[in-house]
N, C-alpha and C positions, 0 to 999 in steps of 0.2 A: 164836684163836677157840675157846670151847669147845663141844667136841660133845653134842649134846643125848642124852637118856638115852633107853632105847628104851622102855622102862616105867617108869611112874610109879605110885605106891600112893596110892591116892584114901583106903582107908581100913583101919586096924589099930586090932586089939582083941587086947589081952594080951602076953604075952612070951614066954614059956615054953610054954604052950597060945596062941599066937596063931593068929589070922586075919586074914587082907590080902586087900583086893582090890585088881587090880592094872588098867590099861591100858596097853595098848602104842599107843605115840604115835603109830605109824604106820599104824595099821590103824583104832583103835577097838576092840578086842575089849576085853571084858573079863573077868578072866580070875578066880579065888578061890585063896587061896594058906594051906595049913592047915598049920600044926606045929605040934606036940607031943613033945618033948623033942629028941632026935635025929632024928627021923621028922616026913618031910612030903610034901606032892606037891601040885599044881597043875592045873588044870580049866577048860574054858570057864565063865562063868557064865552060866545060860539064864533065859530068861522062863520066866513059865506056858506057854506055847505050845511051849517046848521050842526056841526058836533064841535063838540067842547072844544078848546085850546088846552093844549098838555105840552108844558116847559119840561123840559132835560133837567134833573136830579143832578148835581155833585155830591159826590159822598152822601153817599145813600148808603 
């Protein structure tokens, strides 16, 4: 049985300068994931209001 992945990338732009956003399967958060050559780092992604974005679970 394979084990499911704990984040999934909903959506990527670029390659080299990319940006991904991510969701963690278990939670809902979701998260922005930026790099730029060798360098990169990873962040909640927030509403206007300043709290997190949390996606709907299927089969959870």
């Amino acid at each position: 049985m394979a084990k499911k992945k704990r984040f999934e990338t909903v959506y990527s732009q670029g390659t080299i300068d990319a940006t991904q956003i991510l969701v963690d399967t278990e939670t809902g958060a979701n998260y922005v994931f930026r790099k730029v050559g060798n360098a990169g780092g990873i962040t909640p992604l927030l509403d206007k209001e300043g709290k997190p974005v949390i996606s709907l679970i299927a089969n959870k």
